[in-house]
C-alpha positions as a printed Julia matrix, in Angstrom:
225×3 Matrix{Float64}:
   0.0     0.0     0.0
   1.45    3.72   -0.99
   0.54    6.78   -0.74
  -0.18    8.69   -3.68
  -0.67   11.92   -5.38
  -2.73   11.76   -8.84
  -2.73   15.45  -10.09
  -4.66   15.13  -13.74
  -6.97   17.94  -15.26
  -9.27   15.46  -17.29
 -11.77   14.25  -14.46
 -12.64   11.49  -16.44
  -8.93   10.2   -16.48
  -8.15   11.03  -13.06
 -11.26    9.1   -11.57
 -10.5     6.36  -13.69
  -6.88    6.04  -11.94
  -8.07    6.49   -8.44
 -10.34    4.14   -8.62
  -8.05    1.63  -10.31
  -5.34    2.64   -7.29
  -7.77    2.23   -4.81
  -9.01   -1.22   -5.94
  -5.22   -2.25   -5.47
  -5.39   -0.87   -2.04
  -3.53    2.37   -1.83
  -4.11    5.5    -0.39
  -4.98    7.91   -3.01
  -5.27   12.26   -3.14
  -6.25   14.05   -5.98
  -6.02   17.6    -7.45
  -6.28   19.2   -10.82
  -3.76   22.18  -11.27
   0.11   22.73  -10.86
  -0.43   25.01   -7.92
  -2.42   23.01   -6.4
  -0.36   20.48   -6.57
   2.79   22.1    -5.28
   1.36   22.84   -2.72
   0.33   19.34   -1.31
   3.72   18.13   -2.67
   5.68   20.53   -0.46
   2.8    20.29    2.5
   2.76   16.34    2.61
   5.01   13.56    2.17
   3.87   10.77   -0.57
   5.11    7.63   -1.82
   4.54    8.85   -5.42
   3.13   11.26   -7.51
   1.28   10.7   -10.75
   1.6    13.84  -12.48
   0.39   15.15  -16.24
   2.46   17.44  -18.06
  -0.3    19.69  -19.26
  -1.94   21.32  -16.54
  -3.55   24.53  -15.49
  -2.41   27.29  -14.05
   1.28   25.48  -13.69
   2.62   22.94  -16.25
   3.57   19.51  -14.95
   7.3    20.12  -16.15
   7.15   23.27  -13.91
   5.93   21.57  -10.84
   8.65   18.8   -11.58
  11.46   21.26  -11.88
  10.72   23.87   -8.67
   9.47   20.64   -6.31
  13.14   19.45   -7.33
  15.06   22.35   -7.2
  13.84   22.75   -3.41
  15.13   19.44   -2.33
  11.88   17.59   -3.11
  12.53   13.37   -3.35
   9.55   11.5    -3.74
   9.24    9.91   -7.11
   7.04   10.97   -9.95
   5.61    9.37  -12.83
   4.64   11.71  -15.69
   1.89   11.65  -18.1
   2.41   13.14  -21.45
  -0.41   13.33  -24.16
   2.17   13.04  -26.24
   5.14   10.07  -27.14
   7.61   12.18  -28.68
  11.65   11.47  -27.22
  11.91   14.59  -26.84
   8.91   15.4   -24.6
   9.87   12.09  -22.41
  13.53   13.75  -22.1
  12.39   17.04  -21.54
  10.51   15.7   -17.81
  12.93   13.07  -17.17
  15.44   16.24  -17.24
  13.14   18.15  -15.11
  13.47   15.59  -12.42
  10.56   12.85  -13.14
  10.91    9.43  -12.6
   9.45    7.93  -14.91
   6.5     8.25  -18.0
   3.84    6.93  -19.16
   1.94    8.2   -22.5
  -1.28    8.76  -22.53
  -3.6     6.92  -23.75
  -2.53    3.74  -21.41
  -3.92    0.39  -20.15
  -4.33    0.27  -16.56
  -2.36   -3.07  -15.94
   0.28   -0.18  -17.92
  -0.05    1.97  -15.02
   0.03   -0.79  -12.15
   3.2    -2.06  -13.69
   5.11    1.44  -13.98
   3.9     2.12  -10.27
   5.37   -1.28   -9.09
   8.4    -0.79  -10.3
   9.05    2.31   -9.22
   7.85    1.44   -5.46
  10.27   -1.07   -5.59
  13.21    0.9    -5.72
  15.33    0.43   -2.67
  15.24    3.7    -1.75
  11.24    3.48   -1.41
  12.13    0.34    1.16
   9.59   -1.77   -0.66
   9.22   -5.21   -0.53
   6.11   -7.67   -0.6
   6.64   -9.27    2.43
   7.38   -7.78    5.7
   7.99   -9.49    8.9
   8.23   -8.36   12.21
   8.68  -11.68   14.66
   6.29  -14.21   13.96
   4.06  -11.55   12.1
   3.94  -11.62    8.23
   2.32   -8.8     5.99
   1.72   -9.45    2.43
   1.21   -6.16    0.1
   0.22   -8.09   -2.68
  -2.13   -9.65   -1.26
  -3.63   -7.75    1.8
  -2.96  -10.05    4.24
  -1.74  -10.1     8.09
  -0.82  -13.3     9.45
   0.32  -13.85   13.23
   2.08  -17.24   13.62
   0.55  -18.49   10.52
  -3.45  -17.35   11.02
  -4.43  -14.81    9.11
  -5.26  -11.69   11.17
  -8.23   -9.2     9.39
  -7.2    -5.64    9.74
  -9.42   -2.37    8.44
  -7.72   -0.49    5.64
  -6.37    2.05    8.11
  -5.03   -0.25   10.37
  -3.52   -2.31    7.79
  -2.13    0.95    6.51
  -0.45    2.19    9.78
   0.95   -1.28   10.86
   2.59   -1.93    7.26
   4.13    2.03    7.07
   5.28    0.76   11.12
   7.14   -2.44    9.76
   8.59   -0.94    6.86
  10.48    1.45    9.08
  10.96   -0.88   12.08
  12.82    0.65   14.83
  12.29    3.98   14.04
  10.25    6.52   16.23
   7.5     8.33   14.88
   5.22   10.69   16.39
   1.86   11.29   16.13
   1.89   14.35   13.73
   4.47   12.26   11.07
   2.2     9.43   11.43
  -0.79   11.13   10.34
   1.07   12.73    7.48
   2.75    9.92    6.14
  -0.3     7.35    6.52
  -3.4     9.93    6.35
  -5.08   11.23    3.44
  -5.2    14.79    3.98
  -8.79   15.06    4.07
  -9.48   12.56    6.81
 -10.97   13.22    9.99
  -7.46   13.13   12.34
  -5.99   13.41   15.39
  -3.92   12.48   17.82
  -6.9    10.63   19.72
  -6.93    8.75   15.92
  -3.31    7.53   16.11
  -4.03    6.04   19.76
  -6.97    4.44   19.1
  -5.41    2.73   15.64
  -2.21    1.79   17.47
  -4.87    0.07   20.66
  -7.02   -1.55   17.95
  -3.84   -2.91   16.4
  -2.25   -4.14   19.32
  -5.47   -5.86   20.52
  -5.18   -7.74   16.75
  -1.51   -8.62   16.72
  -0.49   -8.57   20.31
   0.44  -12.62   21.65
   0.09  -12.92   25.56
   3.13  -13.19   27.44
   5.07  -11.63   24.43
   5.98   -7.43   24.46
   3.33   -5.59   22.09
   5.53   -5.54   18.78
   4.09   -1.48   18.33
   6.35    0.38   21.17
   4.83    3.67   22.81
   8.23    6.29   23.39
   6.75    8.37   26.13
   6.75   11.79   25.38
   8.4    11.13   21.51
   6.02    8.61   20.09
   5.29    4.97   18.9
   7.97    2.7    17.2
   7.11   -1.16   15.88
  10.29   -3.53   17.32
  10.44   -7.18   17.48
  12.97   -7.2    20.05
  12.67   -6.48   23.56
């Protein structure tokens, strides 16, 4: 599950891809001009951004170039109405990713936004384990000691964005950035009642809860003691 940014003009085209990216379980935002979409870019952290090169207000190669030039890293796959090379080298010079020309197939699109969330600097990987708990991305599963665990997409969410960063301490605000859409109804209340929910799903008795509460700096999933 990622996080990700569509910013597309054409409703039609845009709906069409979050629903597709939704069906395959991520965590989708959507806008429809460059501004816009600097904005979020520079506001929120995302696993990727799918981003057309014809756009109002701010073209796609613009939003590319200044979210680069100020240090921004998350990756970006481009869509261009257009297949010419020199298009496609104009935004891979201005700092995208990757393309994709438009018109596409979905299974296209799923396949360009695999690969590029398996880069190892995305840490991505289907399976993560933490102990005797196993979470598949592919296919949506939990599984404690072998039985499979059912988990709420949020929960699912939080718990895989946990192991993917083991060991590392998050606080409330990051984790509502990072695993949050935007326009959810948040809070800190929210992360503690997740993190309970979770623990109350994953949690064996007589072992240490594998999600770690820092007090005072915030919540960390650890498999050792």
């Amino acid at each position: 599950m990622a996080k990700i940014l569509i910013v597309e003009d054409d409703l039609h085209v845009a709906n069409t891809v979050k629903d597709w990216l939704l069906f395959e379980k991520h965590l989708v935002e959507q806008v429809t001009t460059g501004t816009d979409a600097l904005e979020m870019m520079r506001a929120y952290e995302y696993d990727l951004i799918i981003l057309d090169i014809s756009l109002p207000k701010m073209s796609g190669l613009e939003v590319c170039r200044e979210y680069r030039n100020h240090g921004g890293k998350n990756l970006i796959l481009m869509l261009t109405g257009r297949g010419s090379v020199e298009e496609k080298e104009t935004g891979l010079d201005a700092g995208a990713d990757d393309y994709l020309t438009k018109p596409f197939h979905l299974k296209e699109l799923s396949a360009r936004v695999r690969a590029l969330l398996r880069r190892p600097s995305n840490l991505n990987s289907d399976f993560l384990k933490a102990g005797t708990l196993v979470l598949d991305t592919a296919k949506h599963t939990v599984c404690q000691d072998g039985v499979l665990i059912h988990l709420p997409r949020m929960e699912f969410a939080l718990l895989e964005f946990l192991m993917r960063h083991q060991d590392q301490i998050f606080n409330a605000a990051t984790l509502l950035e990072r695993v949050w859409t935007s326009d959810s109804e948040k809070s800190a209340e929210t992360i503690r009642t997740t993190v309970k929910k979770l623990r109350q799903k994953i949690d064996q008795e007589g072992v240490p809860s594998l999600i770690k509460n820092v007090h005072g700096v915030g919540y960390k999933l650890s498999s050792s003691d």
